[in-house]
Backbone as JSON Lines, residues from 0, in Angstrom:
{"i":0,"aa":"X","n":[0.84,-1.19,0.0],"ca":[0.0,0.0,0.0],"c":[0.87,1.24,0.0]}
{"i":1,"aa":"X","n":[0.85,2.18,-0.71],"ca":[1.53,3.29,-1.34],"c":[0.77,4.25,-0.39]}
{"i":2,"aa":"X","n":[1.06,5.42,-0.03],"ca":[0.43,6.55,0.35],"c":[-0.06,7.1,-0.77]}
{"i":3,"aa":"X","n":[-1.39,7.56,-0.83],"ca":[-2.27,8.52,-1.6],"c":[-2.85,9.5,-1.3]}
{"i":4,"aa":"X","n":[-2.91,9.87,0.11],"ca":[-3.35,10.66,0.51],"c":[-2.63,11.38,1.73]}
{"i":5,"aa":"X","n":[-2.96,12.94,1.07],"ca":[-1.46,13.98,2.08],"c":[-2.4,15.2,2.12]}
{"i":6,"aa":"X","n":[-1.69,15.93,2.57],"ca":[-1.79,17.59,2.66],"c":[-3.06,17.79,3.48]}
{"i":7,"aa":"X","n":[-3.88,18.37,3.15],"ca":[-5.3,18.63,3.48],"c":[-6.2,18.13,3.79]}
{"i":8,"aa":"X","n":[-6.14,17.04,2.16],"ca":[-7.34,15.96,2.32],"c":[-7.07,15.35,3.3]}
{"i":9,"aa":"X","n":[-5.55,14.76,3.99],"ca":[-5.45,14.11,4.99],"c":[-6.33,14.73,6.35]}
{"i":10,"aa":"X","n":[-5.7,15.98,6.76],"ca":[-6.23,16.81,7.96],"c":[-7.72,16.84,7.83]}
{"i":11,"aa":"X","n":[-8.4,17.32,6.6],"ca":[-10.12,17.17,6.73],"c":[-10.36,15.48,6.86]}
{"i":12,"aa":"X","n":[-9.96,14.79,6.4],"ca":[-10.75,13.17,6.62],"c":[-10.4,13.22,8.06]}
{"i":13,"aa":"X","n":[-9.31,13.21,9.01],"ca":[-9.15,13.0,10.22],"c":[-10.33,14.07,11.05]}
{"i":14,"aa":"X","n":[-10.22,15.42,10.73],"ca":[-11.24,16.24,11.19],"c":[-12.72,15.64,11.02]}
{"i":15,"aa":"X","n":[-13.2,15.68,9.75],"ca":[-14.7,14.81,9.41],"c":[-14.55,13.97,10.03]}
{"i":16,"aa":"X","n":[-13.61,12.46,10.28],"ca":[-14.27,11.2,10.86],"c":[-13.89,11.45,12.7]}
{"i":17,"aa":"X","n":[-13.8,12.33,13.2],"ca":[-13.47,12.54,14.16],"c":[-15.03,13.48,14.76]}
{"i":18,"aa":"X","n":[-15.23,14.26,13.92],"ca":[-16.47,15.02,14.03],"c":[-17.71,14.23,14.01]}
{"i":19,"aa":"X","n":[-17.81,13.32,12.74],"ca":[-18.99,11.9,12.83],"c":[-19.01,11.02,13.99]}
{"i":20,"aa":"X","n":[-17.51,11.06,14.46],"ca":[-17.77,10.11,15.42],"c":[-18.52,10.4,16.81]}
{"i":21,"aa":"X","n":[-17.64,11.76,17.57],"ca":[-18.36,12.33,18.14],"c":[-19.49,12.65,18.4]}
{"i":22,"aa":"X","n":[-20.42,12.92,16.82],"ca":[-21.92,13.06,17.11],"c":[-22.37,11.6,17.27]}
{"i":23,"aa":"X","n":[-21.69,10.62,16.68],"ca":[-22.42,9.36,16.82],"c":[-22.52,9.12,18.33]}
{"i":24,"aa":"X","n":[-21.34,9.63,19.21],"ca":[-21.14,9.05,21.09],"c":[-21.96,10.21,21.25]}
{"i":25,"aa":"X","n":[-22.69,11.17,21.04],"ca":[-23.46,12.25,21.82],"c":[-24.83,11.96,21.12]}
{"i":26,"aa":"X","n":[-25.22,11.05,20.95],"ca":[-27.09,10.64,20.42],"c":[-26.93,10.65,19.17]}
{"i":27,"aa":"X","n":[-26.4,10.95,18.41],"ca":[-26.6,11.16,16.88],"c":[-26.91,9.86,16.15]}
{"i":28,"aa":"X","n":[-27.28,9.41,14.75],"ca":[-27.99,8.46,14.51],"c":[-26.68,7.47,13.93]}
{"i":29,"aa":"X","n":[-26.86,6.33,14.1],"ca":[-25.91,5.18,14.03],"c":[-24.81,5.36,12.78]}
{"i":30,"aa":"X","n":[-25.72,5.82,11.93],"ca":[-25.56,6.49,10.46],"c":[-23.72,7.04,10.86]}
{"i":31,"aa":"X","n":[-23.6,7.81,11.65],"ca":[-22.46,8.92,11.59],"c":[-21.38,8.09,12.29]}
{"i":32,"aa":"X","n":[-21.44,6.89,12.74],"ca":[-20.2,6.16,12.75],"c":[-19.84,5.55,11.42]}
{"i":33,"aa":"X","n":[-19.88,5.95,10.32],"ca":[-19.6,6.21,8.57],"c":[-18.18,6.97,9.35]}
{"i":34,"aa":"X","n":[-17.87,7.72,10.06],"ca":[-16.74,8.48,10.4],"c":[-15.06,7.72,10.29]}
{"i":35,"aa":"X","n":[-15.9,6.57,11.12],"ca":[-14.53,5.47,11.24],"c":[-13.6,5.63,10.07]}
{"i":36,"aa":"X","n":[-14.46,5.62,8.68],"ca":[-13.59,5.19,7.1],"c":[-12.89,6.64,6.98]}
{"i":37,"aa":"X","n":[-13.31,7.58,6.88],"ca":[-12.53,9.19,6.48],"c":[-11.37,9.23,7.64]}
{"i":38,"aa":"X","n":[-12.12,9.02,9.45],"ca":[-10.5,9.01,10.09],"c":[-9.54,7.87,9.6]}
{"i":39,"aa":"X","n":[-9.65,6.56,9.24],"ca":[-9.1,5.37,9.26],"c":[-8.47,5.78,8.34]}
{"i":40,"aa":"X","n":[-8.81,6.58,6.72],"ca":[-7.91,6.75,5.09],"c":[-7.02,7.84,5.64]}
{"i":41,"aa":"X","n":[-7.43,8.87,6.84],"ca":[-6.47,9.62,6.86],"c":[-5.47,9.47,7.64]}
{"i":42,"aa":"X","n":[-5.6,8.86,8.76],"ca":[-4.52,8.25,9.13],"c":[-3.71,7.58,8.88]}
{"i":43,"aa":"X","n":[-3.92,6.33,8.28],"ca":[-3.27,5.33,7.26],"c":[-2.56,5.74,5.84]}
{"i":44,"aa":"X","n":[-3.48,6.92,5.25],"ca":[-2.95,7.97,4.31],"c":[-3.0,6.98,3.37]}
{"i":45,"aa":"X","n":[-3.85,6.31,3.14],"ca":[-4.66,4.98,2.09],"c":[-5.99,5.55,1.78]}
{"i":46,"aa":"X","n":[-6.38,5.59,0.68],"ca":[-7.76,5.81,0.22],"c":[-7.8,4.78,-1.06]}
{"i":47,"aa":"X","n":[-8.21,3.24,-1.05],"ca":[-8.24,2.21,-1.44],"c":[-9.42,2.52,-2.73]}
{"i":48,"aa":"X","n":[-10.46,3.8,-2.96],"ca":[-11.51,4.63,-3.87],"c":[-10.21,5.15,-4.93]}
{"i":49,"aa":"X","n":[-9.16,5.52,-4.24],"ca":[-8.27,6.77,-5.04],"c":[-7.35,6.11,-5.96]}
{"i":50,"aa":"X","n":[-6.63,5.25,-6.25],"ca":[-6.44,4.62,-7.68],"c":[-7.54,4.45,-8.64]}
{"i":51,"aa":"X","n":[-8.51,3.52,-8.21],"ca":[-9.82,3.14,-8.75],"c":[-10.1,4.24,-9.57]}
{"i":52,"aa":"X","n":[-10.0,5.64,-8.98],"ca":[-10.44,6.65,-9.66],"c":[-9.37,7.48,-10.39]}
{"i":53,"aa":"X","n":[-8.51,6.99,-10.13],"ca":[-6.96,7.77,-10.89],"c":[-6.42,8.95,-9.87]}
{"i":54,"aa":"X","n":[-6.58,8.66,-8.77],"ca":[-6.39,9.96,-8.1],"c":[-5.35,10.01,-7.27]}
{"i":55,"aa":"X","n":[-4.65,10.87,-6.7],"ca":[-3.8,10.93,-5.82],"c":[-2.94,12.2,-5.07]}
{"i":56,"aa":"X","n":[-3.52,12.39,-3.62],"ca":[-2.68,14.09,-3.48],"c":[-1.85,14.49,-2.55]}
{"i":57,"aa":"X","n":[-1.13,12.9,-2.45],"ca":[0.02,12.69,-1.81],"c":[1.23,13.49,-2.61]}
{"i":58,"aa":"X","n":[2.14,14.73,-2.32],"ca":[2.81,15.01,-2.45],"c":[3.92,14.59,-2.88]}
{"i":59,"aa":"X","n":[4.61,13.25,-2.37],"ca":[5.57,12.19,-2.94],"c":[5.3,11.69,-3.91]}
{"i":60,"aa":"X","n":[4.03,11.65,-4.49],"ca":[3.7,10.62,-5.39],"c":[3.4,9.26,-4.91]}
{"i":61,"aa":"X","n":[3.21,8.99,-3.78],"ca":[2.75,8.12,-2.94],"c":[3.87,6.7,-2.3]}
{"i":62,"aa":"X","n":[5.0,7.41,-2.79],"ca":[6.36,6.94,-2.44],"c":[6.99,6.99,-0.94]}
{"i":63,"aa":"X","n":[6.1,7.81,-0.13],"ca":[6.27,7.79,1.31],"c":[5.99,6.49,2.28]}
């Protein structure tokens, strides 16, 4: 697994699945533990969607 994901997109997926999760532990509907996958790609800095789609905005070129 190559890194594909850097810069920004990294910091918002960790922000978003961190934010879903939260509302999911404060009543929110089961629905918003969906959060897990955006923190999990940004941490891991894997987005397993982002070849599939030709994409990539890892800075290295995903050589990190």
């Amino acid at each position: 697994m190559k890194a594909n994901v850097g810069g920004i997109d990294r910091i918002l997926r960790i922000v978003v699945g961190l934010a879903l999760i939260a509302w999911a532990l404060l009543g929110g509907p089961v629905s918003a533990w969906i959060g897990v996958v955006p923190l999990a790609t940004g941490l891991f800095r894997f987005c397993a969607l982002y070849p599939l789609l030709g994409l990539n905005t890892c800075p290295l070129d995903g050589n990190k």
